[in-house]
VEXVEXLUM-63652 format. One line per 10 residues: number of its first residue (from 1); their letters; for each residue x, y, z of C-alpha. Coordinates in Angstrom, 2 decimals, padded with zeros to 5 digits. Layout:
<rs>
NUM	a	X/Y/Z ~ ... $
</rs>
This chain:
<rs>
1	xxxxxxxxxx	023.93/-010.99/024.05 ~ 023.92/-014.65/023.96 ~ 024.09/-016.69/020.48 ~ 023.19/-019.78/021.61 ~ 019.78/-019.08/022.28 ~ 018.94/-018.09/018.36 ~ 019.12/-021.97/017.68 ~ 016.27/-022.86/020.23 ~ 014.67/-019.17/018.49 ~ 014.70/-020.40/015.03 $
11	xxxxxxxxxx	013.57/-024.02/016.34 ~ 010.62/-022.32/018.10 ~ 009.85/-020.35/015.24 ~ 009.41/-022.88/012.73 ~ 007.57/-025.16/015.13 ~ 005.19/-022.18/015.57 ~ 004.29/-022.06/011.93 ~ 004.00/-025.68/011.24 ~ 001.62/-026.19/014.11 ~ -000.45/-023.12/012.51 $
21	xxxxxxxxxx	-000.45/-024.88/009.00 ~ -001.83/-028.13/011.12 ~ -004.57/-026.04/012.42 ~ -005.19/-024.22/009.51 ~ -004.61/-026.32/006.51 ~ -007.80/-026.74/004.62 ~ -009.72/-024.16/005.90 ~ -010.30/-022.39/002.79 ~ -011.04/-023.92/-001.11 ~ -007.24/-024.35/-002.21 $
31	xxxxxxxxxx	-005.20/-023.67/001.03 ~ -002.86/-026.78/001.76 ~ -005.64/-029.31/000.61 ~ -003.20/-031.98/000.18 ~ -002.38/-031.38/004.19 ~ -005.77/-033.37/004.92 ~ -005.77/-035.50/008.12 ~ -007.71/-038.16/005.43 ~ -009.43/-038.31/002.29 ~ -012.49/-040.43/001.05 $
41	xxxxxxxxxx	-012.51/-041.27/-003.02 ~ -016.52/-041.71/-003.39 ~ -015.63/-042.14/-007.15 ~ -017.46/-045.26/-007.54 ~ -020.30/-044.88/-004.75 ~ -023.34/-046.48/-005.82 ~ -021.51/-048.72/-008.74 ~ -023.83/-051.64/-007.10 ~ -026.78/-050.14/-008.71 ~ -025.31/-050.12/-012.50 $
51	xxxxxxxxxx	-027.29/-053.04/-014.42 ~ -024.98/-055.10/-016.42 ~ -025.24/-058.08/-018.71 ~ -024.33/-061.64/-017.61 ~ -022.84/-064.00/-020.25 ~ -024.93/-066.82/-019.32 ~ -028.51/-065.23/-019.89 ~ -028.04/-062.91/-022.73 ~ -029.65/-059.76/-022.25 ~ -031.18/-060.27/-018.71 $
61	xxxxxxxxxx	-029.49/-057.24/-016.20 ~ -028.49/-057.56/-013.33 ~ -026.63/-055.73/-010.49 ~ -023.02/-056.72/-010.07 ~ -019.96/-054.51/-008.97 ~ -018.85/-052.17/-011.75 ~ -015.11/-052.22/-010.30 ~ -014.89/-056.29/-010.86 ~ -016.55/-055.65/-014.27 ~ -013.74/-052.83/-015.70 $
71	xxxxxxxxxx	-010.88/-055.20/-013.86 ~ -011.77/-058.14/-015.83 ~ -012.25/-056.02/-019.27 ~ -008.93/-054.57/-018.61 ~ -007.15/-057.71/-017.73 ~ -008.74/-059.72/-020.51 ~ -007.65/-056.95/-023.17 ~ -004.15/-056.14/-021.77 ~ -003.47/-059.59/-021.48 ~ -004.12/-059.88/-025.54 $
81	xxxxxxxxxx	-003.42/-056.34/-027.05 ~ -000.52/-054.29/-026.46 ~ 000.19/-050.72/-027.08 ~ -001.87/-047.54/-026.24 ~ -005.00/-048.91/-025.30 ~ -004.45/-050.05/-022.06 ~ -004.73/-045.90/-021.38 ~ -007.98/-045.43/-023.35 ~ -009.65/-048.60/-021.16 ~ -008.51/-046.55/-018.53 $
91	xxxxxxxxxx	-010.01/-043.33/-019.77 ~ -013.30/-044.99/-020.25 ~ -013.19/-046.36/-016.87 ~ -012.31/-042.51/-015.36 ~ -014.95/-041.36/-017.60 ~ -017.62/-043.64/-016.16 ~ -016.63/-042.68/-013.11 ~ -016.92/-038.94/-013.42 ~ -020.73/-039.85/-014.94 ~ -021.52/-041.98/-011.75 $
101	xxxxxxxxxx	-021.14/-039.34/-009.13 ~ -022.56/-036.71/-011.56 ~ -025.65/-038.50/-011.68 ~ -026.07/-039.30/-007.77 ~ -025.29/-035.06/-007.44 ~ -021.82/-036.28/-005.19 ~ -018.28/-035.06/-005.24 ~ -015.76/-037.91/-006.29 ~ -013.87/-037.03/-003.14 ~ -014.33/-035.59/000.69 $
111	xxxxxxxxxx	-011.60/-034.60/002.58 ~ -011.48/-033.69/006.40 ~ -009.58/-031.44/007.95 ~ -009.04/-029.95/011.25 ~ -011.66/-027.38/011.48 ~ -013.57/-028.60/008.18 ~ -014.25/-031.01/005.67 ~ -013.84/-030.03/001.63 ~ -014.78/-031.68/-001.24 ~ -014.18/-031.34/-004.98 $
121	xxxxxxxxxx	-013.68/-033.79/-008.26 ~ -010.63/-035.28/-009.19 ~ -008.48/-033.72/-012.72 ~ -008.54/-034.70/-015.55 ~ -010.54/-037.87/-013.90 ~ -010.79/-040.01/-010.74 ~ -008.35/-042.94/-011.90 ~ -005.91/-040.98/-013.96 ~ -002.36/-041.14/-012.14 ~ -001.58/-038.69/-010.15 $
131	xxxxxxxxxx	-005.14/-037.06/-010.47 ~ -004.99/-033.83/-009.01 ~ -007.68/-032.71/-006.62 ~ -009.91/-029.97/-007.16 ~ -011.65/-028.43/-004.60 ~ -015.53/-027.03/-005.16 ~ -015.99/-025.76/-001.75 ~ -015.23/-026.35/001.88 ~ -017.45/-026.30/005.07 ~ -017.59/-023.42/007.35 $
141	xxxxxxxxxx	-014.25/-023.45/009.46 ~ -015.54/-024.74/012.93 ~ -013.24/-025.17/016.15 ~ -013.72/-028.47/017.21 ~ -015.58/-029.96/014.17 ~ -017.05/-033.05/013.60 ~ -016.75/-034.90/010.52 ~ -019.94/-036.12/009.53 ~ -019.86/-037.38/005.94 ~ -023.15/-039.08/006.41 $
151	xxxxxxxxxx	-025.24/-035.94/006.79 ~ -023.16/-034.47/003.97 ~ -023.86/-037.29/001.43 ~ -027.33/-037.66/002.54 ~ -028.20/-033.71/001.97 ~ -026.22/-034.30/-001.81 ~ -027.87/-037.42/-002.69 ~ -031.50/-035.95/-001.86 ~ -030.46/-032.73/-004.65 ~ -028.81/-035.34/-006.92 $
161	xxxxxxxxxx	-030.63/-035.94/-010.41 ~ -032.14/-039.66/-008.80 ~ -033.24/-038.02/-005.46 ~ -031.58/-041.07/-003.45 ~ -031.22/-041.55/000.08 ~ -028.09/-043.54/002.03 ~ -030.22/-046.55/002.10 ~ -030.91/-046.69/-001.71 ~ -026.93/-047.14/-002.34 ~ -026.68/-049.53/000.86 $
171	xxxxxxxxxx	-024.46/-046.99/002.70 ~ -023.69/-048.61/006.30 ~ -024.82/-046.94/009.20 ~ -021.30/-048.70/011.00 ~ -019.30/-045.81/009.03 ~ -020.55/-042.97/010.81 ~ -021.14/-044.42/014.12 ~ -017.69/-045.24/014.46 ~ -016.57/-042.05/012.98 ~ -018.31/-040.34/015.85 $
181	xxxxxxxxxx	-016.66/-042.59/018.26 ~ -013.82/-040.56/017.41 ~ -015.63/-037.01/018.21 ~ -013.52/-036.47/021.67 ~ -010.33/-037.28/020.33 ~ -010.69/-034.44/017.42 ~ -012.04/-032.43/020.31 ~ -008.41/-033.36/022.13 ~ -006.43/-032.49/018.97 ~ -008.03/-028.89/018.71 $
191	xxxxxxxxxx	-007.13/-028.14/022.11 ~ -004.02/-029.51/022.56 ~ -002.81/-027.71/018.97 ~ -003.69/-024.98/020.83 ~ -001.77/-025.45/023.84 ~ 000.83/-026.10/021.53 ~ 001.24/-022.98/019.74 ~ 000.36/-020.72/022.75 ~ 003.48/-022.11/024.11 ~ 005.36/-021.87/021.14 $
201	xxxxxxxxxx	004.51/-018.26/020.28 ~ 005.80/-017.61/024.02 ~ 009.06/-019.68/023.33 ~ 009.65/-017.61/020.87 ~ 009.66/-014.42/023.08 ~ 011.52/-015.74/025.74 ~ 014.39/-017.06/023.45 ~ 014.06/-013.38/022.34 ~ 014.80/-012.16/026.35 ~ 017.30/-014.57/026.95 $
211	xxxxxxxxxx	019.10/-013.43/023.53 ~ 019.88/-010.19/025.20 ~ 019.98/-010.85/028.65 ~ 023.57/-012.98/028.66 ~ 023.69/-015.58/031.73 ~ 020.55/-015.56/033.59 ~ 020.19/-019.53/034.42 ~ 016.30/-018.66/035.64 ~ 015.62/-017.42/032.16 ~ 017.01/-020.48/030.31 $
221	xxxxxxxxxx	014.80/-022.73/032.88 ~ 011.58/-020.89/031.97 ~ 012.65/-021.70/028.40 ~ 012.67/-025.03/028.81 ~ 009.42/-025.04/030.91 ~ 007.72/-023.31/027.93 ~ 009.48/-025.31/024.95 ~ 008.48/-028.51/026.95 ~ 004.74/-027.39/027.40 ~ 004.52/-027.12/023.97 $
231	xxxxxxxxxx	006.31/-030.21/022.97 ~ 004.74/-032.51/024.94 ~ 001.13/-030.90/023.92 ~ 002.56/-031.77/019.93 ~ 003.79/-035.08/021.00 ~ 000.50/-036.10/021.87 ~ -001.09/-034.45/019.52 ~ 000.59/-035.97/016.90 ~ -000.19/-039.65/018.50 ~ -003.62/-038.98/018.74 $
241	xxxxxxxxxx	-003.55/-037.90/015.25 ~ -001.70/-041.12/014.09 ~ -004.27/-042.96/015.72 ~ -007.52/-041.17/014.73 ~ -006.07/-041.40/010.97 ~ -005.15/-045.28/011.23 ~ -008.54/-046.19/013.29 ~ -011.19/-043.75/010.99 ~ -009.06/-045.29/007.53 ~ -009.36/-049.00/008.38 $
251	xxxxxxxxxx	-013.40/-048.40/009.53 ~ -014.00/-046.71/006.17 ~ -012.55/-049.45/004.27 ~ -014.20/-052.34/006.34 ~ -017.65/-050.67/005.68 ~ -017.13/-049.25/002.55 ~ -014.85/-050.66/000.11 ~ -018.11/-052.79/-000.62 ~ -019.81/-050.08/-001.97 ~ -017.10/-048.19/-004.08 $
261	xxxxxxxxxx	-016.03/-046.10/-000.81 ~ -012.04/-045.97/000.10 ~ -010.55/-043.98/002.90 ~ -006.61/-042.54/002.76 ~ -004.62/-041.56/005.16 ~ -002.95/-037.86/004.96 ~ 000.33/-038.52/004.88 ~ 001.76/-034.87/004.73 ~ -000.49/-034.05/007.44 ~ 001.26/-036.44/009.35 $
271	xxxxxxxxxx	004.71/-035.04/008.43 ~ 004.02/-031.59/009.54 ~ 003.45/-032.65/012.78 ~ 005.66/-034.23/013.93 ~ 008.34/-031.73/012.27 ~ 006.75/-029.43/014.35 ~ 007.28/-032.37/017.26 ~ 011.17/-033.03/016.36 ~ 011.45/-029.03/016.13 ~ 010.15/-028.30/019.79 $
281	xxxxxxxxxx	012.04/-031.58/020.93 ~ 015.20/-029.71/019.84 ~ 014.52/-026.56/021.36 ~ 013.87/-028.00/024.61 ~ 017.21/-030.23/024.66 ~ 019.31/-026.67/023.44 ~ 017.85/-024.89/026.87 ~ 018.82/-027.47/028.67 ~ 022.32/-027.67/027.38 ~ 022.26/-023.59/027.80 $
291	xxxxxxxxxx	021.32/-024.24/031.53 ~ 023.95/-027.12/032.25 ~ 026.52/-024.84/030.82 ~ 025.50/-022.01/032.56 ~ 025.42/-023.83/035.91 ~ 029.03/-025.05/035.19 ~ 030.29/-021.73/033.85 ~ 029.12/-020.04/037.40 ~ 030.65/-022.94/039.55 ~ 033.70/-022.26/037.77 $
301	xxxxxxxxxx	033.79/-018.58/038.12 ~ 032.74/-019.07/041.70 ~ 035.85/-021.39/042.32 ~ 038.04/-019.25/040.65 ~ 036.81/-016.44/042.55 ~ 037.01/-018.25/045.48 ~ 040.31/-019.81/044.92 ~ 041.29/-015.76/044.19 ~ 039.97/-014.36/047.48 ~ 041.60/-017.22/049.42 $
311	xxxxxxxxxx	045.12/-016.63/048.15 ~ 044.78/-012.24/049.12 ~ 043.93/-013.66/052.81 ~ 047.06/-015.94/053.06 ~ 049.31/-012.96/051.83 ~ 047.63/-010.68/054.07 ~ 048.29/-012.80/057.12 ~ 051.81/-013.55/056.02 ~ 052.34/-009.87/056.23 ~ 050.84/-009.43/059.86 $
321	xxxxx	052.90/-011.89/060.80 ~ 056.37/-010.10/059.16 ~ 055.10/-007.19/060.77 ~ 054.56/-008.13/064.75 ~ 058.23/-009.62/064.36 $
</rs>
């Protein structure tokens, strides 16, 4: 039995599960949903089409950002009151917000995943702190999906009480088309995931062999071929990832802060994968440490068995020698 190769196991093993939970997370209501490679808060979508009062003509309406509006309220009162009422402003405000994307028929927040998007409201409201999400359903789980929030907003705004389109809410067309700029590099991930675990899972039974099979230097170097396969396939997974969530977050924003749209990155996501990269990055240096000692472990014995052999020979012609005289 060899010991040494149940530290590359357990490496392996927990590698293999993380990359799972990257593949998987969010691909049922409830399951990991805080694992999202990003979210979008749609909160305050459409806050441009609220009428409000102006100070300077009475009771003439007109369309100006609800988000400036509540900031000023809450600064102007906060700035002169003190005590509990700086939370009820902020109640109203999560309030209105709950109201707003009840009345277009959206969710207050759309998440994307790996293999689906999922959307839900926020508890007890969208600017309470640390609002929890809540999901209301997810999309069927699709290998290689595409996240298209356009089509989904556009097919919730039609069923919505106003029966509103993308254009009546000034949604720009720059969001998507960038987003699907992105299609081949979530078509990348999927595969490469993939890759990923396949050579994980056989890691995992190789480690196994070479945990009862003591010294076999071949078996050690077909570890580290298969630990490597899957950490580099994690490695740039994970980069692609990084980049896809950085690239897709700073779009959203640029488009559609405007409009009461923001984009976040997931930043667990993130963490789970490249654990899974640091674990298979220390399963392939522990086979190659088991291979370097193995080599010098059979010079060694070959030396000494050398050094052995050569020493029987001398004696042996020593006693030729005593014997011919």
């Amino acid at each position: 039995m060899r010991p040494s190769a149940l530290f590359p196991l357990a490496c392996a093993i927990v590698a293999f599960v993380l990359s799972m939970l990257c593949l998987f997370a969010g691909h049922k209501p409830g399951f990991m949903e805080e694992y999202h490679i990003l979210t979008l808060n749609t909160s305050t979508l459409g806050h441009n089409l609220i009428p409000t009062t102006t100070s300077s003509s009475g009771s003439t309406p007109t369309a100006t950002s609800i988000g400036s509006l509540f900031s000023s309220v809450a600064d102007n009162i906060t700035s002169t009151i003190e005590g509990d009422i700086g939370d009820d402003i902020n109640n109203i405000i999560g309030d209105v917000a709950d109201k707003l994307s009840a009345e277009l028929g959206i969710k207050q927040w759309y998440s994307m995943h790996l293999m689906d998007m999922c959307e839900g409201t926020y508890t007890p409201n969208a600017t309470a702190k640390g609002a929890h999400l809540n999901v209301t359903s997810c999309t069927n789980e699709t290998a290689m999906y595409h996240f298209n929030i356009t089509q989904q907003l556009e097919k919730e705004l039609e069923l919505g009480k106003l029966h509103l389109n993308l254009s009546d809410i000034d949604w720009p067309s720059n969001i998507q088309q960038d987003l699907n700029d992105l299609d081949i590099a979530i078509d990348a991930l999927f595969v490469l995931y993939c890759i990923g675990i396949g050579a994980a899972g056989c890691a995992i039974i190789a480690a196994l062999i070479a945990f009862f099979l003591r010294g076999s230097r071949l078996i050690s170097l077909g570890n580290w071929g298969l630990a490597s396969i899957s950490f580099l396939a994690l490695l740039i997974a994970s980069i692609i990832i990084t980049v896809v969530q950085i690239k897709a977050v700073d779009l959203i924003n640029k488009y559609g802060n405007d409009i009461g749209v923001y984009a976040y990155k997931g930043g667990k996501y993130l963490a789970l994968t490249w654990a899974a990269v640091a674990l298979m990055f220390l399963a392939k240096m522990a086979w190659v440490v088991e291979f370097c000692v193995g080599r010098a472990r059979r010079s060694r014995e070959y030396t000494e068995k050398r050094a052995s052999g050569g020493g029987w020979i001398s004696r042996r012609k020593r006693s030729d020698e005593a014997a011919l005289r």
